[in-house]
C-alpha positions as CSV (number, residue, x, y, z in Angstrom):
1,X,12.7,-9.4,-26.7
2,X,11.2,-9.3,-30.0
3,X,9.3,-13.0,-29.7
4,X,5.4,-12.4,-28.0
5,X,5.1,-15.2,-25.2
6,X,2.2,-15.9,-23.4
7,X,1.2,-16.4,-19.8
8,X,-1.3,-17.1,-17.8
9,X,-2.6,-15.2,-15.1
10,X,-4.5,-17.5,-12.1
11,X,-5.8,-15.5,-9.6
12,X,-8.9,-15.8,-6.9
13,X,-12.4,-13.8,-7.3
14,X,-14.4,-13.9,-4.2
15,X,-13.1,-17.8,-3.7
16,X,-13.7,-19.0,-7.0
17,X,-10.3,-20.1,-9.2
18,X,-9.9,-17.7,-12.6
19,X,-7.2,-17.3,-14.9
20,X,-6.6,-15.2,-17.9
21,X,-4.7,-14.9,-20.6
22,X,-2.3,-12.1,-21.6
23,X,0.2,-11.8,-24.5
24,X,3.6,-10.0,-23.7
25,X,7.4,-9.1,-24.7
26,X,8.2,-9.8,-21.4
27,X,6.3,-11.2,-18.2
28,X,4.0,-8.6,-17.2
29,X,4.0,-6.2,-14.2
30,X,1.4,-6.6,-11.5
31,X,0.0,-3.7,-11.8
32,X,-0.6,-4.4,-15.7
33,X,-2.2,-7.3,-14.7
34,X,-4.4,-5.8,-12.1
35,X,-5.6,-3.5,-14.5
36,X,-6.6,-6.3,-16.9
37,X,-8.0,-8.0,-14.1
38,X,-10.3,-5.0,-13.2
39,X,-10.9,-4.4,-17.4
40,X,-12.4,-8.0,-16.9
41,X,-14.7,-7.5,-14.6
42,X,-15.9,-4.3,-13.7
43,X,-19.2,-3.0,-15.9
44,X,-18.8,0.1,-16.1
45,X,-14.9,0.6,-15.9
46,X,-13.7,4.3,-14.6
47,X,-10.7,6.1,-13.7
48,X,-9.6,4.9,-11.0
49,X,-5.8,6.4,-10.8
50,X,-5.1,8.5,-7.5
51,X,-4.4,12.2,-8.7
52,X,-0.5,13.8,-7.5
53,X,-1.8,15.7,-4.4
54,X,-4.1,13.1,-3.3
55,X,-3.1,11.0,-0.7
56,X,-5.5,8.2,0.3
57,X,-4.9,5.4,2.7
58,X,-4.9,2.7,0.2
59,X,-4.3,3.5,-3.6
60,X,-7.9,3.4,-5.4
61,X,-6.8,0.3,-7.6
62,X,-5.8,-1.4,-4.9
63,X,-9.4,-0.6,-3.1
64,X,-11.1,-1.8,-6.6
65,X,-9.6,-5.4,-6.5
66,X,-10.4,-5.3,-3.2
67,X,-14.4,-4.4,-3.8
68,X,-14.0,-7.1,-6.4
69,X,-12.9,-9.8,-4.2
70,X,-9.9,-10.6,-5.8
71,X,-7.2,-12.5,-4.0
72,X,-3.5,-14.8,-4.8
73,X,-2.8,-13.4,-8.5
74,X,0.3,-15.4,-9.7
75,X,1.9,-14.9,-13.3
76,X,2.7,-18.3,-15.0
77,X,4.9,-18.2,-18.7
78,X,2.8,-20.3,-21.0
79,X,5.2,-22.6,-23.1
């Protein structure tokens, strides 16, 4: 628990192969690594976090990656 591992992230953006690195405790959720996905490569990042009583049709970070053209995100432990 107490070691930092890494891993790699490989993931799709509009067709074209990407990966990215992120350091962790322990392997990291998916929706931690959306968010450093969408960090990556948005301009101008922005709240993007649906609100309690809102109730959209697909959840707005979900809708960003989507905008983004990103596609078959895996999670790899680095060794």
């Amino acid at each position: 628990m107490t070691e930092l591992k890494r891993y790699c992230i490989h993931y799709t953006l509009n067709g074209q192969p990407q990966t990215l690195l992120l350091e962790a405790f322990e392997e990291p959720a998916l929706a931690r690594v959306e968010n450093a996905i969408l960090l990556r490569h948005v301009q101008e990042p922005r709240a993007a976090t649906d609100q309690p009583w809102e109730d959209p049709e697909v959840p707005s970070e979900q809708a960003r990656l989507v905008e983004l053209g990103v596609s078959d995100i895996h999670i790899e432990r680095q060794l």
